[in-house]
VODRENKOL-661228 format. One line per field, with one value per residue (C-alpha): residue number from 1; residue in three letters; x, y, z. Coordinates in steps of 0.05 Angstrom, whole numbers. Example, Ala and Ser with C-alpha at 12.3 -4.5 7.8 and 13.67 -1.06 7.14 Angstrom:
resi	[1_2]
resn	[ALA_SER]
X	[246_273]
Y	[-90_-21]
Z	[156_143]
***
This chain:
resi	[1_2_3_4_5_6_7_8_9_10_11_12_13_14_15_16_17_18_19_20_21_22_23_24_25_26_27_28_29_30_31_32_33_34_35_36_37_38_39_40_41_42_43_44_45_46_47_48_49_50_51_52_53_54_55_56_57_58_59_60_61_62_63_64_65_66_67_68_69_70_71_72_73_74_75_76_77_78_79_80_81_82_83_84_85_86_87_88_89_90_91_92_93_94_95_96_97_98_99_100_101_102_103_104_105_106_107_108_109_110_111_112_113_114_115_116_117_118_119_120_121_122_123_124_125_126_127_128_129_130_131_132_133_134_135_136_137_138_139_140_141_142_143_144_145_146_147_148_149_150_151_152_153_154_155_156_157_158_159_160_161_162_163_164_165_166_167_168_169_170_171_172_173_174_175_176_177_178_179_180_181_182_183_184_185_186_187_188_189_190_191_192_193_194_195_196_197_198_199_200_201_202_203_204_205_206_207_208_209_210_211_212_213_214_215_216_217_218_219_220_221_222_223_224_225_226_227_228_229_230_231_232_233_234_235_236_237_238_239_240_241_242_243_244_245_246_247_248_249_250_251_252_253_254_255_256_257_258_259_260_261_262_263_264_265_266_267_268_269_270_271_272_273_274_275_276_277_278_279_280_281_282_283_284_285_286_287_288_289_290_291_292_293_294_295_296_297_298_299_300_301_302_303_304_305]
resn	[UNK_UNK_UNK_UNK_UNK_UNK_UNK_UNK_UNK_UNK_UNK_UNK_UNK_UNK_UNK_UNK_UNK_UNK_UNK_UNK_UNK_UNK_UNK_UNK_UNK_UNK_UNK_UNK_UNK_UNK_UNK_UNK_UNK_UNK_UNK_UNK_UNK_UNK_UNK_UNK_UNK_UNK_UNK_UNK_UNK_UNK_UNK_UNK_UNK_UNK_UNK_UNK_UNK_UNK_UNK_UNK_UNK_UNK_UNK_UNK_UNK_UNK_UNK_UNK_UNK_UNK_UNK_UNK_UNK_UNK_UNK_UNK_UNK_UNK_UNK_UNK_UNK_UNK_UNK_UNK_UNK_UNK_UNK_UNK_UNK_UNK_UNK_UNK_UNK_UNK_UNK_UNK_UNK_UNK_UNK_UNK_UNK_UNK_UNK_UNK_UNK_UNK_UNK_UNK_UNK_UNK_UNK_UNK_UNK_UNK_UNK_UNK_UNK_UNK_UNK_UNK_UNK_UNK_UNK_UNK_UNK_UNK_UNK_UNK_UNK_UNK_UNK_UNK_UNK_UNK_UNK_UNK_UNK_UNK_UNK_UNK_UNK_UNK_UNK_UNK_UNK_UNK_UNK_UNK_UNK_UNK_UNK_UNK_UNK_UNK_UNK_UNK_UNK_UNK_UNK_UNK_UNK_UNK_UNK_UNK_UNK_UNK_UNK_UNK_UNK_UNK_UNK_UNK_UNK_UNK_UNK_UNK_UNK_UNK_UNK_UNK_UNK_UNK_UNK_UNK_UNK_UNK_UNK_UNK_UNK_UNK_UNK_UNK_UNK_UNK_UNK_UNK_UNK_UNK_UNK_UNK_UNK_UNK_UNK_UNK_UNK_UNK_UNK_UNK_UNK_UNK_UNK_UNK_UNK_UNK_UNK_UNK_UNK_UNK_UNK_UNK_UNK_UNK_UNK_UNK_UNK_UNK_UNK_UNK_UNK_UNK_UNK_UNK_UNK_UNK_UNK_UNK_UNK_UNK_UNK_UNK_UNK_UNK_UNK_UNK_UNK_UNK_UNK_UNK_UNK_UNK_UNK_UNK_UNK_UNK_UNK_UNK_UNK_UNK_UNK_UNK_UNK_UNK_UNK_UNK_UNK_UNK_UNK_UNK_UNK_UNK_UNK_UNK_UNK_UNK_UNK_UNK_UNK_UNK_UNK_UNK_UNK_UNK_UNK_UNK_UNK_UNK_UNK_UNK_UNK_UNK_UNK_UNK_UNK_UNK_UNK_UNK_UNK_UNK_UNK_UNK_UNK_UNK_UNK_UNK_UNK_UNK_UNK_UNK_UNK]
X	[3201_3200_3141_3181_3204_3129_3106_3157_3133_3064_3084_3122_3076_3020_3053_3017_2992_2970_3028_3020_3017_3079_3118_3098_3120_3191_3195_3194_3242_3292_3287_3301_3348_3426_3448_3400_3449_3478_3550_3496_3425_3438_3413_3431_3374_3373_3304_3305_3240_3250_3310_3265_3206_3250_3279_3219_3190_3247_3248_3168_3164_3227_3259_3323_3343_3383_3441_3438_3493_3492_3537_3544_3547_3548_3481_3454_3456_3461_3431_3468_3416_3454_3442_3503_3511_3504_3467_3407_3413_3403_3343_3312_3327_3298_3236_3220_3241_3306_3366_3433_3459_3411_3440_3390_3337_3258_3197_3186_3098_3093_3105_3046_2984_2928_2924_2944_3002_3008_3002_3053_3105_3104_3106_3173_3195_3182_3215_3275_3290_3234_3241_3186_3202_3166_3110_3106_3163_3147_3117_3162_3159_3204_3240_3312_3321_3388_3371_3339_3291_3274_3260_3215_3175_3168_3137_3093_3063_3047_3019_2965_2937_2950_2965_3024_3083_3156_3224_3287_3360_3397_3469_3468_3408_3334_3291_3207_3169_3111_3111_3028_3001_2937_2978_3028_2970_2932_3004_3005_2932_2952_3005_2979_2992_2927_2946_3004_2953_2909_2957_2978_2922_2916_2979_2960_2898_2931_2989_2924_2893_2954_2973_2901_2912_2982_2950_2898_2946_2987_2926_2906_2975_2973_2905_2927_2993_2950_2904_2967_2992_2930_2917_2985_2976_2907_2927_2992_2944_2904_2960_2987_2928_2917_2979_2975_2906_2878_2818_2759_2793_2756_2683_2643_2626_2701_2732_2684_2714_2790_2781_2759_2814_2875_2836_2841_2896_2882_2806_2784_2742_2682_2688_2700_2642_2601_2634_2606_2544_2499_2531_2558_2576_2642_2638_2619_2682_2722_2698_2722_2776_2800_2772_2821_2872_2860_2854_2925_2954_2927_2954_3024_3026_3002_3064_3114_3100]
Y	[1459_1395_1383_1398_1466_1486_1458_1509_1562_1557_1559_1623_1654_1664_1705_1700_1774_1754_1765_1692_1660_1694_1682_1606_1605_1642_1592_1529_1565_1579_1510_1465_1507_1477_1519_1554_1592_1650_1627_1614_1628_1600_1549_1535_1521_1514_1552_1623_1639_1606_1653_1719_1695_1682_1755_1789_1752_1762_1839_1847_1812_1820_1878_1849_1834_1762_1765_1724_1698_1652_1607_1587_1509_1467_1431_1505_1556_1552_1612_1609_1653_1684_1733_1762_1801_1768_1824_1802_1727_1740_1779_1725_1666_1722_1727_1650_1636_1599_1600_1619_1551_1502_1424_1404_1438_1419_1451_1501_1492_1564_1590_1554_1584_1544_1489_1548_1569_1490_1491_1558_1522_1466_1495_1539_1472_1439_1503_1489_1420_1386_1343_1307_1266_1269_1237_1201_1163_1150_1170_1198_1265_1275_1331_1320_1340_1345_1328_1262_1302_1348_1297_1263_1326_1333_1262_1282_1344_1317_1255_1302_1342_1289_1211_1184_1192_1142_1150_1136_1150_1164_1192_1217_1259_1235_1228_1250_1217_1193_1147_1143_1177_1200_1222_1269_1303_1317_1340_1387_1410_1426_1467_1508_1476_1455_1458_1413_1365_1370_1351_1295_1269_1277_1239_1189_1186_1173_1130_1085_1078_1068_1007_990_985_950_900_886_894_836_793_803_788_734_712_722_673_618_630_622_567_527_549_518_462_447_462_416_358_367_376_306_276_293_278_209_187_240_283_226_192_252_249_308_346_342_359_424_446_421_456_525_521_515_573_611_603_668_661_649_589_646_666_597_580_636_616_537_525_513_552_515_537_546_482_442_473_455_389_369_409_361_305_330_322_246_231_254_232_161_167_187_128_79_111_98_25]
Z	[2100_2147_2191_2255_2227_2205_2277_2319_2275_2289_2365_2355_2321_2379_2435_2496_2526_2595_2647_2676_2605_2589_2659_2648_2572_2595_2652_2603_2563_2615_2670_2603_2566_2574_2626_2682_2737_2761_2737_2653_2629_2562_2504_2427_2379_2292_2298_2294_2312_2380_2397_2386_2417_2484_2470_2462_2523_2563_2550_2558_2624_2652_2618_2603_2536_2514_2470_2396_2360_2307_2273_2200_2200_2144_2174_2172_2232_2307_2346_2416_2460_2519_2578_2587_2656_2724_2753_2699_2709_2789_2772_2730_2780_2825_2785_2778_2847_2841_2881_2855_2874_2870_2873_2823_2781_2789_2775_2818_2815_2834_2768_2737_2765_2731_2670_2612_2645_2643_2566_2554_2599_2554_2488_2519_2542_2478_2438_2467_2483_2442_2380_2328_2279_2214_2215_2156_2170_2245_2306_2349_2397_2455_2502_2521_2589_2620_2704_2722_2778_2719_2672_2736_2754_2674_2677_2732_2705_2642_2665_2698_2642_2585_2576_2615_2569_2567_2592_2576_2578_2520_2520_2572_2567_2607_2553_2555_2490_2459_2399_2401_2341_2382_2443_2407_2374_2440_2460_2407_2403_2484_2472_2415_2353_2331_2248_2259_2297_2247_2192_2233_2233_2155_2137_2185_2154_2089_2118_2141_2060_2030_2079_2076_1993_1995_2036_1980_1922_1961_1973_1906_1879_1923_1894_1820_1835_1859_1809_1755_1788_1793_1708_1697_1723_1695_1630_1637_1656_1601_1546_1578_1564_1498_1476_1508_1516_1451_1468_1464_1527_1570_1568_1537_1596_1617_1551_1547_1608_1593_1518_1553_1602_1546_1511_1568_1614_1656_1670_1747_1765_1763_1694_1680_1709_1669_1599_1589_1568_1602_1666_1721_1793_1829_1853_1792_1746_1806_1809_1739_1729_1793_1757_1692_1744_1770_1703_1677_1743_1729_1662_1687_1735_1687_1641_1689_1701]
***
């Protein structure tokens, strides 16, 4: 099951009993469904829990019940959630104060009494026209509202009770979002899903070790090459050199140094530094294995001329 899916469920699953809680929950379901009129009261959703929560909201607070249908697809079903008779869809524009004909929708304020009814509107609205990507690919939660002076009064109320979210037009459609790890938690712990916020902020949690240990496998990857690199060439100086010059050209405290490095080609300057006798520090195997170095290099030049 994805991480949206398990999120909408745990929003279904607590159905508000106060009257106001439910009136604002209702309300978010109906102002951002796809059609809100006396000609439609309608919206389509792949989330069946979200079509018989409206239903059973619908028929305890306003005693009218929605029609379902659903339709096979091959990207799984589509519930269509309807009400049917005009008679009903008056009363319900009736009950949330909306006119018949109305130019444009808005958020009509006096349907949200105090900062919970704030919370249940959102979760409706979020039921029905919200979207979150999962979050271990990307941050990403947003709801797709169809009127610009909905998606503006959307803006406004959230920007009271939580951080400022984005907009944006896509397709036609005035987009709401947040791409902010922390904010789309506090958006879900504020409209009741406070396990989904929770695993977010698990699998970010882990998203944040698992970068933090690719970063030091690189770096020490990174490390290893130069380390290689640098063994190579050390050793290649001191194979030229005793192939041209024979191993009494180096002095004794140089050809300890140059006979441990050919012996071992993988050891760091450190264990280098740990393996002559007697020990020397970083610095001091550094300093002749550069000295190895000059040497061959003079070696070479003298060859070529």
């Amino acid at each position: 099951m994805s991480f949206a899916t398990k999120l909408k469920d745990e929003l279904c699953k607590d159905v508000p009993e106060q009257e106001s809680a439910i009136h604002a929950l209702l309300y978010g379901f109906l102002l951002f469904s796809h059609k809100f009129s006396a000609d439609e009261i309608s919206f389509s959703v792949v989330h069946e829990p979200t079509a018989r929560l409206f239903a059973e909201a619908l028929a305890t607070h306003c005693g009218i019940s929605a029609k379902i249908i659903f339709h096979e697809r091959a990207r799984g079903t589509l519930y269509k959630v309807s009400i049917e008779k005009a008679s009903e869809r008056r009363k319900v524009l009736d009950a949330f104060y909306h006119m018949p004909k109305e130019p444009t929708l808005r958020i009509n304020r006096a349907n949200i009494e105090n900062e919970e009814d704030v919370s249940y509107f959102l979760r409706g609205a979020y039921l029905v026209c919200g979207s979150l990507t999962d979050p271990h690919k990307e941050y990403h939660l947003e709801f797709g509202v169809s009127y610009m002076n909905l998606c503006k009064d959307l803006l406004a109320l959230v920007g009271e009770v939580l951080e400022q979210p984005k907009s944006t037009i896509r397709r036609g459609s005035y987009i709401v979002y947040y791409k902010e790890s922390e904010n789309i938690e506090d958006m879900l712990t504020y409209i009741g899903a406070m396990m989904s916020s929770l695993e977010m902020m698990n699998i970010k949690i882990e998203k944040d070790i698992k970068n933090r240990v690719n970063r030091r496998m690189n770096c020490d990857n990174a490390n290893m090459d130069k380390i290689l690199n640098a063994s190579l060439q050390q050793v290649e100086d001191i194979n030229y050199i005793f192939e041209n010059a024979g191993e009494s050209y180096l002095p004794d405290e140089l050809l300890q140094v140059a006979k441990l490095r050919i012996e071992n080609p993988e050891m760091s300057l450190r264990e280098l530094c740990e393996s002559v006798e007697p020990p020397l520090s970083r610095s001091g195997i550094n300093h002749r294995l550069k000295k190895i170095g000059e040497i061959a290099n003079s070696l070479r030049n003298g060859n070529e001329k």
